[in-house]
gemmi code that builds the backbone of each chain (N, CA, C; Angstrom):
import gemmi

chains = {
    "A": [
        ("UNK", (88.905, 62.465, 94.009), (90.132, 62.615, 94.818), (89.820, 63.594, 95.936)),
        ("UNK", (89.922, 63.478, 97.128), (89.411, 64.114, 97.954), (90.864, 65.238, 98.299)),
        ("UNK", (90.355, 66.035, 99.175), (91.149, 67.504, 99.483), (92.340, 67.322, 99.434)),
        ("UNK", (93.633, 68.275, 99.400), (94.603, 68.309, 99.947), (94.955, 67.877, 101.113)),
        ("UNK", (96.017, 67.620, 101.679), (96.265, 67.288, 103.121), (96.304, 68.480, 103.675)),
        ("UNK", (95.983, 68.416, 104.788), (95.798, 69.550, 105.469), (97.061, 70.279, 106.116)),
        ("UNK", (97.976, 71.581, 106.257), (98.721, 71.738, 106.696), (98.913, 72.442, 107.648)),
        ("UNK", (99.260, 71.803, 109.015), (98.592, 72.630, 110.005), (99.845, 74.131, 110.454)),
        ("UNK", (101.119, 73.979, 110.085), (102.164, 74.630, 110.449), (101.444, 76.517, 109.799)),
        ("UNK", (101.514, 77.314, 110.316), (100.857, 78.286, 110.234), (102.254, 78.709, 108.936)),
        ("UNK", (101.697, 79.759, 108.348), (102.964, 80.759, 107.212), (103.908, 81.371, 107.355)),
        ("UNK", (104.800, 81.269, 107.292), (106.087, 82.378, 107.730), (105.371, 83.419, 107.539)),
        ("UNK", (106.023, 85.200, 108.168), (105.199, 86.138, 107.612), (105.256, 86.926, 106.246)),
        ("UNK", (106.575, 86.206, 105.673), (106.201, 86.985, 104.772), (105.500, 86.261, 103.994)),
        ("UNK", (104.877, 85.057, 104.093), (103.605, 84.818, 103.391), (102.112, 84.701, 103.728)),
        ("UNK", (102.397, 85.506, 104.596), (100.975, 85.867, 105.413), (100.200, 87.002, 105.036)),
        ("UNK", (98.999, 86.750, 105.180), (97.785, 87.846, 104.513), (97.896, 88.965, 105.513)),
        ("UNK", (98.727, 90.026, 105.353), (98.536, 90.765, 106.744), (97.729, 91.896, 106.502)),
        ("UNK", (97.047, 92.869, 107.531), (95.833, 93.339, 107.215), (96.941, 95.107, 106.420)),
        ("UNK", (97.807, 95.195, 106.719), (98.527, 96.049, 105.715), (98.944, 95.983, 104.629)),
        ("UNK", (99.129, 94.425, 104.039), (99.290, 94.248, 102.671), (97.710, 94.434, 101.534)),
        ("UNK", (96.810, 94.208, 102.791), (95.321, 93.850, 102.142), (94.858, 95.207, 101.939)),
        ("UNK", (94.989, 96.308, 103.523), (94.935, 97.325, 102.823), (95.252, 98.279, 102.041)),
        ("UNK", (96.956, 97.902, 101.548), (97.724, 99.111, 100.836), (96.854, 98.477, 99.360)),
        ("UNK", (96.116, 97.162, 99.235), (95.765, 97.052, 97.550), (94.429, 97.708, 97.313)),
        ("UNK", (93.478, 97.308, 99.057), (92.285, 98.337, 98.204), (92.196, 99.904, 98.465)),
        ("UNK", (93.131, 100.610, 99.464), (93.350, 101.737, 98.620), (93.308, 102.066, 97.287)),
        ("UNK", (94.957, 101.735, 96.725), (95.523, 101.677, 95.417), (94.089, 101.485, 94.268)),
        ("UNK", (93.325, 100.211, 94.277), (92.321, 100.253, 93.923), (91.068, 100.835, 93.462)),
        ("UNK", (91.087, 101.998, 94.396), (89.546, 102.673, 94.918), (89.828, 104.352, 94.412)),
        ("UNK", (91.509, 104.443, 94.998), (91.646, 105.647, 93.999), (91.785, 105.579, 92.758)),
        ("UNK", (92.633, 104.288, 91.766), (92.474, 104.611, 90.666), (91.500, 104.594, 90.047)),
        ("UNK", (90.368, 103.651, 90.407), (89.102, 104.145, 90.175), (87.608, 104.937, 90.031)),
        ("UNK", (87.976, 105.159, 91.387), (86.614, 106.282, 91.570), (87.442, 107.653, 91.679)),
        ("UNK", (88.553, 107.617, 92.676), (89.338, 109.554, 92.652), (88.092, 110.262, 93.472)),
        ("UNK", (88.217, 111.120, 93.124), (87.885, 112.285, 93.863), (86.575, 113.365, 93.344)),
        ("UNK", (86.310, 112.708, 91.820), (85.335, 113.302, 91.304), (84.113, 112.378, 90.740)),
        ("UNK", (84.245, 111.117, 91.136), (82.951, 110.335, 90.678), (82.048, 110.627, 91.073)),
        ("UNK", (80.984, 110.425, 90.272), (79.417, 110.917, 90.866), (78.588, 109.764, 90.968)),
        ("UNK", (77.970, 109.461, 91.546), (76.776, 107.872, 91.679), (75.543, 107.833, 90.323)),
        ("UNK", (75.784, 107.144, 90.286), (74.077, 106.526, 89.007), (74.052, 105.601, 89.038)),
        ("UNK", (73.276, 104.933, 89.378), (72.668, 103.879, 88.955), (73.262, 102.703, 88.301)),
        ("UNK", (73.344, 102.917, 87.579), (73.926, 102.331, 85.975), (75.763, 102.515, 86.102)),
        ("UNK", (75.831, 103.356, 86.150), (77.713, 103.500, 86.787), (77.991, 102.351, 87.924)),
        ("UNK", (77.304, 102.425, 89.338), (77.622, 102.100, 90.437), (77.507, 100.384, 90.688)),
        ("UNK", (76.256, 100.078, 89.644), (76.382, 98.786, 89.098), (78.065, 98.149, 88.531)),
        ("UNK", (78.200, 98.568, 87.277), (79.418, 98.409, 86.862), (80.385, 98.620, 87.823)),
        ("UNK", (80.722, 99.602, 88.343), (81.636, 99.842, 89.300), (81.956, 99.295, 90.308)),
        ("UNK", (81.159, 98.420, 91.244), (81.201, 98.151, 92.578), (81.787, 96.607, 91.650)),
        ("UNK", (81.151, 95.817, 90.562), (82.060, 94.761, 90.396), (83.396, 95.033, 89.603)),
        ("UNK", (83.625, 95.926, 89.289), (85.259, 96.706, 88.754), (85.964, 96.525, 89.651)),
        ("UNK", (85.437, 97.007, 90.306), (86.307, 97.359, 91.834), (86.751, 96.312, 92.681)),
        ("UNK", (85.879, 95.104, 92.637), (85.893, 93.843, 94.055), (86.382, 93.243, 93.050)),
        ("UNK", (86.277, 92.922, 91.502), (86.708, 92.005, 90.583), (88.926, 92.371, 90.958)),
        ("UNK", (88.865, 93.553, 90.393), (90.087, 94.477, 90.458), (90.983, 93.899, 92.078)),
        ("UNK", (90.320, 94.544, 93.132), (90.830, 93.952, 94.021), (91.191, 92.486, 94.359)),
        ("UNK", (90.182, 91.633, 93.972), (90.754, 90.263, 94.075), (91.671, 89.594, 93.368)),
        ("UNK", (91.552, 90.178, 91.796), (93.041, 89.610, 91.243), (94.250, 90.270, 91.809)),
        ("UNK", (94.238, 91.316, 92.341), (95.560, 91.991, 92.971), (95.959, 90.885, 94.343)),
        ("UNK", (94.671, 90.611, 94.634), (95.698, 89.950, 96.364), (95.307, 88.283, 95.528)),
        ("UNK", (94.998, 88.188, 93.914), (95.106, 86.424, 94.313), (96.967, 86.608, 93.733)),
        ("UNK", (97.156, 87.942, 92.812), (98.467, 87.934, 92.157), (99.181, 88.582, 93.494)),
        ("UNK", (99.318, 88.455, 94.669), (100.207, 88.484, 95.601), (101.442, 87.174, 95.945)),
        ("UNK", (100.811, 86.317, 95.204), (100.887, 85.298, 95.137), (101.105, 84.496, 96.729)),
        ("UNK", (100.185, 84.188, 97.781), (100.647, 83.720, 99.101), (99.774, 82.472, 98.513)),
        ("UNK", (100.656, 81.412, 98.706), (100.001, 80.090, 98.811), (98.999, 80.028, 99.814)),
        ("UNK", (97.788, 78.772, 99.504), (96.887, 78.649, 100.722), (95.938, 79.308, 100.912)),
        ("UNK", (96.249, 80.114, 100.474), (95.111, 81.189, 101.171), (93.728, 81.418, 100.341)),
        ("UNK", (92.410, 82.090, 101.355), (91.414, 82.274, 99.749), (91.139, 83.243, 100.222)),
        ("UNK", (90.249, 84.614, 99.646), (89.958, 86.096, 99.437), (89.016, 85.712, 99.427)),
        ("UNK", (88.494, 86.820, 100.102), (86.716, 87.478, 99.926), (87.029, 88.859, 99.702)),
        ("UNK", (86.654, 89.733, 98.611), (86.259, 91.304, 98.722), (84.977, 91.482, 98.138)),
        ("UNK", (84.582, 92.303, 99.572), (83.184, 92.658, 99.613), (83.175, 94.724, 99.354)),
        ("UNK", (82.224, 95.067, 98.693), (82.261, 96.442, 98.282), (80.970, 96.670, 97.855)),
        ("UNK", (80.803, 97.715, 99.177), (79.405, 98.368, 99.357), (79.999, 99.915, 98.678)),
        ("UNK", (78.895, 100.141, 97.677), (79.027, 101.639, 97.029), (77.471, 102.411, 97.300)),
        ("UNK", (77.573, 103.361, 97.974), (76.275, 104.162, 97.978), (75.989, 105.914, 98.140)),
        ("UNK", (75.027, 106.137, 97.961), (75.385, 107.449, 97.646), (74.685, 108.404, 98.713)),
        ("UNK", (75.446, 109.695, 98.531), (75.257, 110.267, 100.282), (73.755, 110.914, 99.804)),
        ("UNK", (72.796, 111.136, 100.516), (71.949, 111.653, 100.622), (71.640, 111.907, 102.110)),
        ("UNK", (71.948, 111.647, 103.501), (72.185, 111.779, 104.612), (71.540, 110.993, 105.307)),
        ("UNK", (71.444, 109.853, 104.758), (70.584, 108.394, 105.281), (72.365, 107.816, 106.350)),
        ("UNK", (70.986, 107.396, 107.062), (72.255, 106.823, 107.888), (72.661, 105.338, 107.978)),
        ("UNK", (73.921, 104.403, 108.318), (74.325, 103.556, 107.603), (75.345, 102.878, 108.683)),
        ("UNK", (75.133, 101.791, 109.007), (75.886, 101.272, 109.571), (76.394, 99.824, 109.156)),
        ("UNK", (77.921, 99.707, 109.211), (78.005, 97.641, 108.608), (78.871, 97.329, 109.827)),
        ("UNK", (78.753, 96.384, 109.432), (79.750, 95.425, 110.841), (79.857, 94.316, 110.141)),
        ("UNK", (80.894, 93.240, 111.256), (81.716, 91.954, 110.177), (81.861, 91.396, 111.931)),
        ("UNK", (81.509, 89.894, 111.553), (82.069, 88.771, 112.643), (83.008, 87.895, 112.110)),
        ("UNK", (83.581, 87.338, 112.273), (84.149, 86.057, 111.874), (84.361, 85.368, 113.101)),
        ("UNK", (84.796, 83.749, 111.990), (85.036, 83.010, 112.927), (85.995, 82.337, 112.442)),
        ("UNK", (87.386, 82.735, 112.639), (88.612, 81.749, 112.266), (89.710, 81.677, 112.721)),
        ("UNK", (90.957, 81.589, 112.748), (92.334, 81.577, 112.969), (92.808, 82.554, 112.692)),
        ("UNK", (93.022, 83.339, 114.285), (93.312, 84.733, 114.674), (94.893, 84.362, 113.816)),
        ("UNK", (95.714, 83.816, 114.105), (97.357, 84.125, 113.966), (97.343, 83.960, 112.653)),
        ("UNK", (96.798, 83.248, 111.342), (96.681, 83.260, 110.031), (95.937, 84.053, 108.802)),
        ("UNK", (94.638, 84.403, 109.725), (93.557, 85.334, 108.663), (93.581, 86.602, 109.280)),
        ("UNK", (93.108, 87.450, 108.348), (93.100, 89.025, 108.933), (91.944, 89.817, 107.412)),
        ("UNK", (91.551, 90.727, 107.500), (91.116, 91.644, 107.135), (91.439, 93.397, 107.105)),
        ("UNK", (91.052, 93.735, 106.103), (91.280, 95.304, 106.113), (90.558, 95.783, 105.386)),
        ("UNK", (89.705, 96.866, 105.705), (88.544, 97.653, 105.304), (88.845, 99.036, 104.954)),
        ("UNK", (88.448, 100.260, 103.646), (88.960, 101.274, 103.461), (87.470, 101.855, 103.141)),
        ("UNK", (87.226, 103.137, 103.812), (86.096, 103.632, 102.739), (87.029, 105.345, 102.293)),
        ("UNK", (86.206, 105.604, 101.025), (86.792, 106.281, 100.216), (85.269, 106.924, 99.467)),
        ("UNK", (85.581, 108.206, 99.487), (84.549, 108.904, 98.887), (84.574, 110.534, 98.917)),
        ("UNK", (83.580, 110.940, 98.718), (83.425, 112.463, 98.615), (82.125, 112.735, 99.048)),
        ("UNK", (81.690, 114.059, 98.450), (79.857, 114.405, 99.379), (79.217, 113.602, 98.341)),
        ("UNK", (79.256, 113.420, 97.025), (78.323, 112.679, 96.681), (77.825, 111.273, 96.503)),
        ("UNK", (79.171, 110.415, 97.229), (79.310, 108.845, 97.342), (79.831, 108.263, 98.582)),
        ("UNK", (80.034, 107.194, 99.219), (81.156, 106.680, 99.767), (81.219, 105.298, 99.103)),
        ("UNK", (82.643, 104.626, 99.048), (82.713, 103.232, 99.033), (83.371, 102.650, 99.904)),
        ("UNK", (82.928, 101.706, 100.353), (83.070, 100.861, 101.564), (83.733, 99.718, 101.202)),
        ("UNK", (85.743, 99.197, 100.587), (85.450, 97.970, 100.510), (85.931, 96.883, 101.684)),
        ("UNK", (85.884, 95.985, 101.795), (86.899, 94.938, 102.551), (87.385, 93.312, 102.569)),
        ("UNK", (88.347, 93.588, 102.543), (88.832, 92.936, 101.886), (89.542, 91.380, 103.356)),
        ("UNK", (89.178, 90.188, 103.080), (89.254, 88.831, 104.249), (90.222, 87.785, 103.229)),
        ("UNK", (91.127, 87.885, 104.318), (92.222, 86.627, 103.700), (92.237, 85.781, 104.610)),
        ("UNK", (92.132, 84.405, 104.100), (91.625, 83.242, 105.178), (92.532, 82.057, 104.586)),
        ("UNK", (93.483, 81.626, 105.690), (94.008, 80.156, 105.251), (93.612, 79.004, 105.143)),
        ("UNK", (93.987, 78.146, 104.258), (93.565, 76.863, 104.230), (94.273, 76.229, 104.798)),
        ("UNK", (94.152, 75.334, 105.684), (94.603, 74.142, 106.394), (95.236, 72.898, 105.625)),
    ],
    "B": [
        ("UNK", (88.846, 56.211, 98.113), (88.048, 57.162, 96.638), (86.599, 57.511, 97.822)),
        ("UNK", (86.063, 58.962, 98.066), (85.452, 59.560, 98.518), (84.433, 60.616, 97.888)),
        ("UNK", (82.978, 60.162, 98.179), (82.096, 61.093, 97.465), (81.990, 62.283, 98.447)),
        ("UNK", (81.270, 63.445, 97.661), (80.776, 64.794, 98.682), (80.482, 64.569, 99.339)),
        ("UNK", (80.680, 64.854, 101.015), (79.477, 63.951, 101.727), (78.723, 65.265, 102.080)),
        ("UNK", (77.448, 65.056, 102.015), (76.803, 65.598, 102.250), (76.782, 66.407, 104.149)),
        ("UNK", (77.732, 66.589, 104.629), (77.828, 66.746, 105.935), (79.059, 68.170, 105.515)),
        ("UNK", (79.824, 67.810, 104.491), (80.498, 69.177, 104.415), (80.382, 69.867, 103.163)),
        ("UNK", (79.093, 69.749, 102.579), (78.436, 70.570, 101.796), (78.348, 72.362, 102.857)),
        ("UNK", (78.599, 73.599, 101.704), (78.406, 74.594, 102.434), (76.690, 74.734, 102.784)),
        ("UNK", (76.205, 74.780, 104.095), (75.131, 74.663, 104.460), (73.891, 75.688, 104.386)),
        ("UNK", (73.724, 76.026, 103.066), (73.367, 77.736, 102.697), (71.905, 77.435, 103.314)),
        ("UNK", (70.982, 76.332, 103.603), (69.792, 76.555, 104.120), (69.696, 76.313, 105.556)),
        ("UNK", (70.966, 76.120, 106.205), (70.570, 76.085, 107.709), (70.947, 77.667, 107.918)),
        ("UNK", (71.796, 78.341, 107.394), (72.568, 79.599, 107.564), (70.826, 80.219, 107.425)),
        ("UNK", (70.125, 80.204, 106.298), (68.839, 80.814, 105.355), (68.251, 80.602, 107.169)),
        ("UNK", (68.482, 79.582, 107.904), (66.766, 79.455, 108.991), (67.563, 79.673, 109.842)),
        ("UNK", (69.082, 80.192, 110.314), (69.463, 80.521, 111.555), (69.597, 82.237, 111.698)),
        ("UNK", (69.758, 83.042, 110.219), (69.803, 84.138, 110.138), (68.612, 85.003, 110.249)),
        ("UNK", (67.537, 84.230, 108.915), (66.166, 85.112, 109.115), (65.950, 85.747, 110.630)),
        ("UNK", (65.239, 84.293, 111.265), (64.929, 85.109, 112.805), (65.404, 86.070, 113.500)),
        ("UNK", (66.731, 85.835, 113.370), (67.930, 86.493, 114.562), (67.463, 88.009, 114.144)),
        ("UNK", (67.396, 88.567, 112.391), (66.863, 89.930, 112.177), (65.921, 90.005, 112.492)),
        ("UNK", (64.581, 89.723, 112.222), (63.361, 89.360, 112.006), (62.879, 90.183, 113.770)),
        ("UNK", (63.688, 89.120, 114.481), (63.188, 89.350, 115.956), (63.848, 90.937, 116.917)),
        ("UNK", (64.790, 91.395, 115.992), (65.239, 92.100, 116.126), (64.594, 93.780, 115.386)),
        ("UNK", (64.342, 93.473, 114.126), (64.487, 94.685, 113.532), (62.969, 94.682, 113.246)),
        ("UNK", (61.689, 93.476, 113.445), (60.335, 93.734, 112.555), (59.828, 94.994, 113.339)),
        ("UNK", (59.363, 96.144, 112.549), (58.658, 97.179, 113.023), (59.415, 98.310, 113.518)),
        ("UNK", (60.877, 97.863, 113.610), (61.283, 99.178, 114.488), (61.759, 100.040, 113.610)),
        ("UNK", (61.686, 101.389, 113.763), (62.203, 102.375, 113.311), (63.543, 102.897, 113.520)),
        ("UNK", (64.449, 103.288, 112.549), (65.682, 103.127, 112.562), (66.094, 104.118, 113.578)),
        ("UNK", (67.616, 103.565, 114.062), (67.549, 104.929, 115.192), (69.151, 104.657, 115.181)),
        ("UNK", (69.765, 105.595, 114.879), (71.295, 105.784, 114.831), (72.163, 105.696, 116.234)),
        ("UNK", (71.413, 105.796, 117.357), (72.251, 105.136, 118.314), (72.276, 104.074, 118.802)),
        ("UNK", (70.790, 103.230, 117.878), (71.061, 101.795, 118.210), (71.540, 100.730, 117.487)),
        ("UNK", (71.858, 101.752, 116.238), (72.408, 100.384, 115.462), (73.384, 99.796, 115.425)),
        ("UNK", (74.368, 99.823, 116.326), (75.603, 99.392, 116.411), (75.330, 98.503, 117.487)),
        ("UNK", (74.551, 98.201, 118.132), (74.004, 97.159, 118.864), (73.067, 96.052, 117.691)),
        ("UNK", (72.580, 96.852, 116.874), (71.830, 95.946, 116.302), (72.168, 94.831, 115.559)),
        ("UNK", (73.454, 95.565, 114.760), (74.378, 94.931, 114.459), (75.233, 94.286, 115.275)),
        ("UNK", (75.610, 94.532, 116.110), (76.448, 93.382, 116.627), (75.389, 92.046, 117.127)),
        ("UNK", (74.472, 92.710, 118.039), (73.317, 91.045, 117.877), (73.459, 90.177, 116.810)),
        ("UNK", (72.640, 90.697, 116.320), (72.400, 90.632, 114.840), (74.046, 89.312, 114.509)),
        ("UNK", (74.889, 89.931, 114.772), (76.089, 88.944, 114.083), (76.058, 87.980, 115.202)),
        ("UNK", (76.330, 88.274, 116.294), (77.138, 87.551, 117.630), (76.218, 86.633, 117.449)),
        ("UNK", (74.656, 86.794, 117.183), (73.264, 85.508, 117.272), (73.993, 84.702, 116.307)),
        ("UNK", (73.766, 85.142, 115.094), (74.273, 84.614, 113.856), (75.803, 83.498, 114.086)),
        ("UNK", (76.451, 84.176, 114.654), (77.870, 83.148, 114.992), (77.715, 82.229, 116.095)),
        ("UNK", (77.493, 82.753, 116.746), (77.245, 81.555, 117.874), (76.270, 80.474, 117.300)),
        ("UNK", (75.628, 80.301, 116.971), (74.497, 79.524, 116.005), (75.434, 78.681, 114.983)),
        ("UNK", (75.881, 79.838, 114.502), (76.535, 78.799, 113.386), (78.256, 78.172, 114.135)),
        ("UNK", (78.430, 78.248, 114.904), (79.531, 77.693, 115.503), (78.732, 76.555, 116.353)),
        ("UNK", (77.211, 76.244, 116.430), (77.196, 75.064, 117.095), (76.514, 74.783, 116.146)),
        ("UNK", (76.751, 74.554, 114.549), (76.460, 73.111, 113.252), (77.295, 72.425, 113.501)),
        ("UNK", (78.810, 73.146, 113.897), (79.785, 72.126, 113.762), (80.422, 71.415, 112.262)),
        ("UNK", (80.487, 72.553, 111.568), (81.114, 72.342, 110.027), (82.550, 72.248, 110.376)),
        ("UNK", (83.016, 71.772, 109.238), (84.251, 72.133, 109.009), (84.429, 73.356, 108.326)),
        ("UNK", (84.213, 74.639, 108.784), (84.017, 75.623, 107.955), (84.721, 77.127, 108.620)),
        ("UNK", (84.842, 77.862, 108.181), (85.562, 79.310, 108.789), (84.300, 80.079, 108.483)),
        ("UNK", (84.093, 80.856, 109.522), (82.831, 81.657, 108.660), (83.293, 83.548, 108.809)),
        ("UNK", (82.660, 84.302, 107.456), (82.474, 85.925, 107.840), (81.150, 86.001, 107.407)),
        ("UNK", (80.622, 86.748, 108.405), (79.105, 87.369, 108.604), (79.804, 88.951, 108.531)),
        ("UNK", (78.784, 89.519, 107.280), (78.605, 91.093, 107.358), (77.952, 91.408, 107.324)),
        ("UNK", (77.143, 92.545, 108.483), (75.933, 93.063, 108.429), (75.930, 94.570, 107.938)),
        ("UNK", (75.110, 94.992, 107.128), (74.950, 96.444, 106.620), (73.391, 96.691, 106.778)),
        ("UNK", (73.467, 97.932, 107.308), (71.804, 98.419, 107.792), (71.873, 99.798, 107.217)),
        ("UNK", (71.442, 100.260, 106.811), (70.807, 101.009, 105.904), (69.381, 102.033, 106.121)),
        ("UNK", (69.358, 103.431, 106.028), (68.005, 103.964, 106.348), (67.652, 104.128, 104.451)),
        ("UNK", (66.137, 104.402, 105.411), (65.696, 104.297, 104.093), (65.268, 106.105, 103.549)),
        ("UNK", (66.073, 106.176, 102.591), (65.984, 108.268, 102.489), (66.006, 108.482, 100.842)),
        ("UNK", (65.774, 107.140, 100.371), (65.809, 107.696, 98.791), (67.373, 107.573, 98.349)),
        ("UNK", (68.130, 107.011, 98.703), (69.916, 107.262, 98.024), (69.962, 105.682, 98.094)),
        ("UNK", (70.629, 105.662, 96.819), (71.040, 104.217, 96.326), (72.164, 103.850, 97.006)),
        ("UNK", (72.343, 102.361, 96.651), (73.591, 101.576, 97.086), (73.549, 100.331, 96.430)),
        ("UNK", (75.065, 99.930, 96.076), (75.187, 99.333, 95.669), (76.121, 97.972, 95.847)),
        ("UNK", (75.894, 96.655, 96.364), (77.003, 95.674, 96.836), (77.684, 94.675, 95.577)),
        ("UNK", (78.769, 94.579, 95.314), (79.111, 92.982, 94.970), (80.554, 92.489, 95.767)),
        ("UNK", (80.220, 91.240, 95.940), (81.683, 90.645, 96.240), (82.331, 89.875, 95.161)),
        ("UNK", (83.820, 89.349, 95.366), (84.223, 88.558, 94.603), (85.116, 87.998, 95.534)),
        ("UNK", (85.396, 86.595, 94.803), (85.849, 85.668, 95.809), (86.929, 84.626, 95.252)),
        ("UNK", (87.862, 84.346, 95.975), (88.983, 83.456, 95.344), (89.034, 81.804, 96.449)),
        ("UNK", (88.458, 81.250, 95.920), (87.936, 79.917, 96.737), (88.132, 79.031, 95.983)),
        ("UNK", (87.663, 77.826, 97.056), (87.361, 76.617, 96.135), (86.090, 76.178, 95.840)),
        ("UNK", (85.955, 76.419, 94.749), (84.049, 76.516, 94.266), (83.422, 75.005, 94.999)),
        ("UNK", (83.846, 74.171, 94.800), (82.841, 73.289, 95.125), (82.669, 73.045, 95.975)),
        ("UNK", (83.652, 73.631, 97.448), (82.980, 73.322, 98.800), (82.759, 74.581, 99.863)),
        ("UNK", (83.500, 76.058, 98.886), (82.936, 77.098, 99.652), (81.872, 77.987, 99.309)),
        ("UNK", (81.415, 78.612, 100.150), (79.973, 79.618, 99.481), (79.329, 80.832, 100.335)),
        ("UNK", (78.665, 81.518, 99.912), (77.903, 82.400, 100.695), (76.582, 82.505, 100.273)),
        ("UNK", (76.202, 82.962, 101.360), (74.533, 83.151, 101.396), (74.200, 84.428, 101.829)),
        ("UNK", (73.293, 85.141, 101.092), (73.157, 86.815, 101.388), (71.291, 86.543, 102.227)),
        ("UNK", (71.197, 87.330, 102.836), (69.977, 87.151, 103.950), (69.410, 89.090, 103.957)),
        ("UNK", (68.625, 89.199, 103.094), (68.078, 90.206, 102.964), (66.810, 90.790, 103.726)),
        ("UNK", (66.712, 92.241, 104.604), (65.629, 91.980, 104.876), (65.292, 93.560, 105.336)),
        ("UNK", (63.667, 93.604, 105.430), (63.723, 95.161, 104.995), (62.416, 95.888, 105.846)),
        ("UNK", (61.848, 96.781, 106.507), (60.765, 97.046, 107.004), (60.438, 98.813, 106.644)),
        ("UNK", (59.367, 99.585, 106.884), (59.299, 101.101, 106.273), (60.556, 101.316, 106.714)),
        ("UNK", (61.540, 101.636, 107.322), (62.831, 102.429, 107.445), (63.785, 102.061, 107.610)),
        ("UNK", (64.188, 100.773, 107.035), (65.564, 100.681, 107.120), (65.470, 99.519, 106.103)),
        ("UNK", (66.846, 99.241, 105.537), (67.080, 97.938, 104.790), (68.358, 97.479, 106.131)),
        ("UNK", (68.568, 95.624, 105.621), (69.647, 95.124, 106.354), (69.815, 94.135, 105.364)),
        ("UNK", (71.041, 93.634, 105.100), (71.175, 93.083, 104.476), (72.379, 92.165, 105.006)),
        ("UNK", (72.464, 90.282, 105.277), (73.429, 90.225, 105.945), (74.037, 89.057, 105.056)),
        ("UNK", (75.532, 89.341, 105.013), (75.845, 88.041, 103.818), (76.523, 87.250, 105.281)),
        ("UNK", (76.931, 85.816, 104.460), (77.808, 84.935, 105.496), (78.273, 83.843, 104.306)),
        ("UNK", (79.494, 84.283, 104.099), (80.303, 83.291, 103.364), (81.099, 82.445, 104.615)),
        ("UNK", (81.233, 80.979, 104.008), (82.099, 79.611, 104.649), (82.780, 79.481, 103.771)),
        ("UNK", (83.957, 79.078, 104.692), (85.131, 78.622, 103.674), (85.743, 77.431, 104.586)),
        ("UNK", (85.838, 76.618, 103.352), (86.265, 75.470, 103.960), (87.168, 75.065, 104.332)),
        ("UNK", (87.490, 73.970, 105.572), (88.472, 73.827, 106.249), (88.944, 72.103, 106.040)),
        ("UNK", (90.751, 72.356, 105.669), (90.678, 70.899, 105.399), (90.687, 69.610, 106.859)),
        ("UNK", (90.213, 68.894, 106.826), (90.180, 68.024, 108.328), (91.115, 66.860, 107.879)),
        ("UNK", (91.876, 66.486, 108.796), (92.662, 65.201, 108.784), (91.685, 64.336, 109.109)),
        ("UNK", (91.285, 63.658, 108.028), (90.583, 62.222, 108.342), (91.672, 60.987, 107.719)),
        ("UNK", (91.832, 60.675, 109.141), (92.731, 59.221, 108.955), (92.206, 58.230, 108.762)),
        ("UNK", (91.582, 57.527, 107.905), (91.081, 56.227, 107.893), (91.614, 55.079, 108.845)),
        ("UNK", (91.513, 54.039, 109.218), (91.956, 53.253, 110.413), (92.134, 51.935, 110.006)),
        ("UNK", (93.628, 51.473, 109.502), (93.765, 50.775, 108.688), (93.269, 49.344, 109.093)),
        ("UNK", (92.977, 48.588, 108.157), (92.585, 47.101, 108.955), (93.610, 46.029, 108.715)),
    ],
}
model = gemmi.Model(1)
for chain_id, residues in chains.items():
    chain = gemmi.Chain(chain_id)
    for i, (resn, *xyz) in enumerate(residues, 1):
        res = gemmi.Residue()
        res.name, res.seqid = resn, gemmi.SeqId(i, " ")
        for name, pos in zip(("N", "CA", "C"), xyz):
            atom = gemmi.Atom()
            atom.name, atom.element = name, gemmi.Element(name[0])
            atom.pos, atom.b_iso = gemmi.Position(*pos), 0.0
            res.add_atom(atom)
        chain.add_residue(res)
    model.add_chain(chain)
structure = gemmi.Structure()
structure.add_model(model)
structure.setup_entities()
């Protein structure tokens, strides 16, 4: 059975992925998890970084907005004074998809996550 | 009744031979340098998109690039994803020289197309 029909009428807003709904969840997220006193290992940061992107994605799939699909991506690394740069392109439908990115950390970590809500047609 | 067609399969090995180079030609040998990497990165993507905006998928794409020095401090990535498994995907494009790591993912997500068949 091939795809859904495609629907081209864009979302009212309040069922739209907006980049303030995306970021008030991975805040919420990042503090109840890491806070203010986590320390990096190895073995922690493993576990953690999929806690965290697992955590975040059931929060925005239980937002419940029809249509739509999630990506959260979450870079965790630890400060040693290496220097670090990310960047993000896309390519989609400015008036429907959006993104929001939070980093969160202390001197001995940062986490980087972000979080892409993209409609389906 | 319609099989996969192989035309909107997510295209993880043209992404694999349009990404390598674009770093490759960019980053082999050079030594990391904090006021250029925000150029590097944006190349680095803008090559990457423009490229992949002339396959001509039916596809939405995000390219993320993370560059990285190399100083001894760990890091750590995962994503997770709420899709439709069998026609969306990503491909991570790793790549690394003495001083720096880069690492660039590019997930597609698929787009539905009105194909009208043409009745006879």
């Amino acid at each position: 059975m091939p795809g859904a029909q495609p629907n081209l009428e864009p979302p009212p807003f309040s069922m739209k992925a907006t980049q303030k709904r995306l970021e008030a969840i991975i805040k919420e997220v990042q503090e109840v998890n890491l806070g203010n006193d986590w320390k990096y290992t190895a073995d922690d940061a493993n576990v953690m970084t999929k806690k965290v992107s697992d955590e975040v994605k059931d929060r925005l799939r239980d937002l419940g907005l029809p249509r739509y699909k999630f990506l959260v991506q979450v870079v965790l690394g630890q400060k040693v004074g290496e220097g670090m740069h990310m960047g993000c392109r896309t390519l989609w439908d400015q008036d429907t998809d959006a993104y929001a990115t939070v980093t969160h950390g202390n001197d001995d970590y940062f986490c980087t996550a972000t979080a892409y809500g993209v409609y389906q047609y | 009744m319609s099989m996969m067609d192989p035309s909107e399969e997510f295209p993880e090995e043209d992404i694999q031979t349009i990404v390598k180079p674009a770093i490759a030609q960019l980053l082999n040998g050079v030594q990391f340098n904090p006021s250029k990497v925000n150029d590097w990165c944006n190349t680095i993507i803008d090559t990457c998109l423009k490229e992949l905006q002339s396959l001509s998928k039916p596809y939405k794409y995000v390219i993320t690039c993370v560059i990285m020095q190399k100083n001894g401090g760990g890091m750590t990535t995962s994503a997770a994803c709420y899709w439709d498994g069998g026609k969306d995907g990503k491909t991570r494009v790793p790549f690394e020289n003495d001083t720096m790591h880069c690492i660039v993912t590019v997930y597609g997500l698929s787009v539905n197309i009105d194909t009208k068949d043409d009745e006879v």
